[in-house]
C-alpha positions in Angstrom: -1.2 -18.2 -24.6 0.9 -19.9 -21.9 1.0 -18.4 -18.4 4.2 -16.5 -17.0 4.0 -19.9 -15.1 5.0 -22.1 -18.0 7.1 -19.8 -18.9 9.1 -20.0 -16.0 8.8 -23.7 -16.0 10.2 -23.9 -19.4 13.2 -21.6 -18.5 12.0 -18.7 -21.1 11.6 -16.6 -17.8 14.2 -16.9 -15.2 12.8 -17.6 -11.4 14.7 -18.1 -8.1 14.2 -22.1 -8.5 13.7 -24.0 -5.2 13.0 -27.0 -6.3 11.5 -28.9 -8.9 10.2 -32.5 -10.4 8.1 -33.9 -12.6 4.9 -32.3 -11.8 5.9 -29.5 -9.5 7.8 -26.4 -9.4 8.4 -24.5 -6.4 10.1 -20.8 -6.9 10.9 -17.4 -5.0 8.4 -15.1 -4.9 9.4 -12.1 -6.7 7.3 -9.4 -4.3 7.0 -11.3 -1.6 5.7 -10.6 1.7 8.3 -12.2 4.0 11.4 -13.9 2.8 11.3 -17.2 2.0 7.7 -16.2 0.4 7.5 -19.4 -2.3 5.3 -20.2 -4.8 4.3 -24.0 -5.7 2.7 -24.8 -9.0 1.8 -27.7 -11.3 3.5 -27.6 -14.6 1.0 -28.8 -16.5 -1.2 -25.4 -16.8 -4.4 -25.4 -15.0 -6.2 -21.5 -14.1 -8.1 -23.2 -11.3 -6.8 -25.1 -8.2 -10.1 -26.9 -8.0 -9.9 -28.0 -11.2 -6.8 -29.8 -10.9 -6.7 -33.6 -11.2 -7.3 -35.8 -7.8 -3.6 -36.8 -7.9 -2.4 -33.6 -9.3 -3.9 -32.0 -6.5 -2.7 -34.3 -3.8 0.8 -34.2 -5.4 1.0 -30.9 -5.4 0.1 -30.4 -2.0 2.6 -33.2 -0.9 5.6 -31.6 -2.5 4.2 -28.0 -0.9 4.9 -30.1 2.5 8.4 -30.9 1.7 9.0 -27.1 0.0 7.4 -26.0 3.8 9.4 -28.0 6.0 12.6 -26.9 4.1 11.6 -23.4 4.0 10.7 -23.7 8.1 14.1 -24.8 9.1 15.9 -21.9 6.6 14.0 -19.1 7.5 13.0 -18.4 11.1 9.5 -18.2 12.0 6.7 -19.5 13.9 5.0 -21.5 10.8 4.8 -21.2 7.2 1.3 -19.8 6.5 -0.6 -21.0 3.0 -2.8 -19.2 0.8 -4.2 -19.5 -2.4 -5.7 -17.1 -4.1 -5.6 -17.4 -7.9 -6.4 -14.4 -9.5 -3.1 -12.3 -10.1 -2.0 -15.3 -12.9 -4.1 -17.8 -14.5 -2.0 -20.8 -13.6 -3.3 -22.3 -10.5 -0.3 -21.7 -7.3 0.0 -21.7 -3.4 1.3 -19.1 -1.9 4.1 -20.7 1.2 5.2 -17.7 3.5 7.4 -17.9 6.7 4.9 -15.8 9.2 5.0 -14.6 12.8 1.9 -13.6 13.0 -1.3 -13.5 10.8 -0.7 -10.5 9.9 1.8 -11.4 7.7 0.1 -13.1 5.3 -2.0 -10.2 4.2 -1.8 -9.3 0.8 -2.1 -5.8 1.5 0.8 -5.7 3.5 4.1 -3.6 1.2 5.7 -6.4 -0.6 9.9 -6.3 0.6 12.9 -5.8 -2.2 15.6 -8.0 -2.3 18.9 -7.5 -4.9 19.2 -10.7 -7.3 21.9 -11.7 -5.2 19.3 -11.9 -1.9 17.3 -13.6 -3.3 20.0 -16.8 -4.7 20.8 -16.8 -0.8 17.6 -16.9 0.3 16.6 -20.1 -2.6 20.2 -21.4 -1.4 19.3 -21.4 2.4 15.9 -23.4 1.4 17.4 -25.3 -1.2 20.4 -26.7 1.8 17.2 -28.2 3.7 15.6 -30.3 1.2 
C-alpha cells in the first residue's frame, strides 16, 4: 500500500508544494512546529533513510540544501534545524524547520494552525527564494 507520501507525490493528496524534481519533493508541513516547517522526501518509496540508495541519499540531501537556504531567507530565524525521525510514516523524510532556539525543534512542542490560505503564503514566500 503506497505511503500518504506517494500519494502526495502523485497528486491523489493535495500538499502545500515547495518544490519538486525528478527525485525529490519538498512540501509544507501540515502540523508543523514553526512556519516554514518543510518536509523533503524521495519519490521513489523507501521506509528507511538508511536504506536509501548512495546517490539517492546524497541527492536528497542536496536538494534539502537548496529547500533550506530558500526557506532561511523567507522565514526569519537563526538556522533551519534538521531532523529525521521516521516513524510517524513509512516513507523515509527530513524534517527542515526555521528555529531560534533548540527548543524549537522538539517534537513535543504544540504543533501551530494555519488557514489553507497561510499556509499558500507561507509555500509562496519559500517558493520566491528558490
Amino acid at each position: 500500500m503506497a505511503s500518504i507520501f506517494s500519494k502526495i507525490v502523485r497528486g491523489e493528496i493535495p500538499s502545500y508544494k515547495i518544490a519538486e524534481d525528478d527525485n525529490y519533493y519538498a512540501f509544507l508541513d501540515i502540523n508543523p512546529l514553526t512556519q516554514g516547517h518543510t518536509l523533503v522526501i524521495p519519490k521513489q518509496e523507501t521506509d528507511y533513510l538508511f536504506d536509501i540508495e548512495d546517490d539517492l541519499i546524497s541527492g536528497l540531501m542536496v536538494f534539502s540544501k537548496k529547500i533550506a537556504r530558500a526557506i532561511d531567507k523567507a522565514i526569519p530565524c537563526k538556522r533551519v534545524g534538521v531532523a529525521v525521525l521516521g516513524l510517524e510514516v513509512p516513507h523515509a523524510h527530513i524534517h527542515l524547520i526555521p528555529i531560534q532556539s533548540e527548543a524549537d525543534i522538539s517534537f513535543s512542542n504544540p504543533k501551530l494552525k494555519f488557514t489553507p490560505e497561510e499556509f499558500e503564503e507561507i509555500a509562496e514566500k519559500i517558493k520566491k527564494e528558490l
